[in-house]
C-alpha positions as CSV (number, residue, x, y, z in Angstrom):
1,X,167.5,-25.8,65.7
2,X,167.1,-22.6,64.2
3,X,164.6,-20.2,65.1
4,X,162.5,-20.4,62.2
5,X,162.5,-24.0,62.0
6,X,161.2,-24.2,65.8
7,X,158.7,-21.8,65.0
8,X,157.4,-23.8,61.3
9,X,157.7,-26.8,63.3
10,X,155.1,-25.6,65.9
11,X,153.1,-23.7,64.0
12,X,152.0,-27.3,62.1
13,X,151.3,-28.6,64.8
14,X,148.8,-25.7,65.7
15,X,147.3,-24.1,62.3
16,X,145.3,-24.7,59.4
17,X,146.9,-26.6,56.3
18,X,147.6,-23.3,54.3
19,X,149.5,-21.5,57.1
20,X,151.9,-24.6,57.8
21,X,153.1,-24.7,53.7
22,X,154.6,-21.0,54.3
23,X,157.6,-20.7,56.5
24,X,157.2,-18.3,59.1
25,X,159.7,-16.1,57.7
26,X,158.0,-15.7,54.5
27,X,154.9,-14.7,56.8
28,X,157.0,-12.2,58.8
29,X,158.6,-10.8,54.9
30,X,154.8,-10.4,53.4
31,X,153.0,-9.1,56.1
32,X,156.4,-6.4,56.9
33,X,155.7,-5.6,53.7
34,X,151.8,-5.2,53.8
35,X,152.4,-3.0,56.5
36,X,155.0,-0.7,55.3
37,X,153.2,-0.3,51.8
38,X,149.6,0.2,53.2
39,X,149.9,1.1,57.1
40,X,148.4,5.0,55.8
41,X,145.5,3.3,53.2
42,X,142.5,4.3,53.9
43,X,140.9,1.5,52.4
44,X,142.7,-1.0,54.7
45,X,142.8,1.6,57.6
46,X,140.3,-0.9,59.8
47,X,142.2,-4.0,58.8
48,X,145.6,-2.7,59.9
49,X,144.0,-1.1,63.2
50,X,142.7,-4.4,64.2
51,X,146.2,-5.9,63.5
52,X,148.3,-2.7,65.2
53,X,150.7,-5.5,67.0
54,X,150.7,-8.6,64.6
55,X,151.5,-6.7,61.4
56,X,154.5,-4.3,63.4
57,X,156.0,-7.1,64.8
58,X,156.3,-8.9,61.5
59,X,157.6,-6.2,59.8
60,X,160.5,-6.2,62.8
61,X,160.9,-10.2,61.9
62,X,161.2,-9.2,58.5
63,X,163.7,-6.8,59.1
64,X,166.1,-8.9,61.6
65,X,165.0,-6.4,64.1
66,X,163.7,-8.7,67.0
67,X,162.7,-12.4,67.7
68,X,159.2,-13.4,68.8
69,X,158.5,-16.2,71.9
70,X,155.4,-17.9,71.4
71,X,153.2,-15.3,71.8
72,X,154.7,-13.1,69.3
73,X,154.3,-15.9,66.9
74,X,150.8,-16.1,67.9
75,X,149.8,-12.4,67.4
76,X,151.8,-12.6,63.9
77,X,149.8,-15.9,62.6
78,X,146.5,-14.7,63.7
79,X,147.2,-11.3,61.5
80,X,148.1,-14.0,58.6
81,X,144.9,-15.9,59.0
82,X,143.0,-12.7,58.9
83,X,144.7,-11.9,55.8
């Protein structure tokens, strides 16, 4: 099984209704992107502090940089449910 299926196919299992209708690589693509756009934004400076692992680590999802275990996937879908 690919590794984005395992991961969707967990994360049902464990999250609210919204999170399970996006696939975990769309997560990893929006927040990567939230990230590299507003990582210096002042206005968001507190938001992206709090989430200075979850929002890096999806960005390297994003980018085909890295794979997340479990607790990767956590720290990235608890930055998504914050968002």
């Amino acid at each position: 099984m690919p590794f984005e299926e395992q991961h969707l196919i967990d994360l049902q299992d464990e999250v609210e209704p919204q999170l399970a209708k996006t696939d975990f690589r769309d997560i990893c693509n929006i927040l990567g992107a939230l990230y590299l756009d507003y990582k210096k934004d002042e206005d968001l400076k507190d938001f992206i502090e709090y989430n200075d692992i979850g929002f890096p680590l999806a960005y390297l999802v994003s980018a085909l940089l890295c794979e997340v275990g479990d607790e990767g996937v956590r720290l990235i879908t608890e930055s998504w449910n914050l968002f």
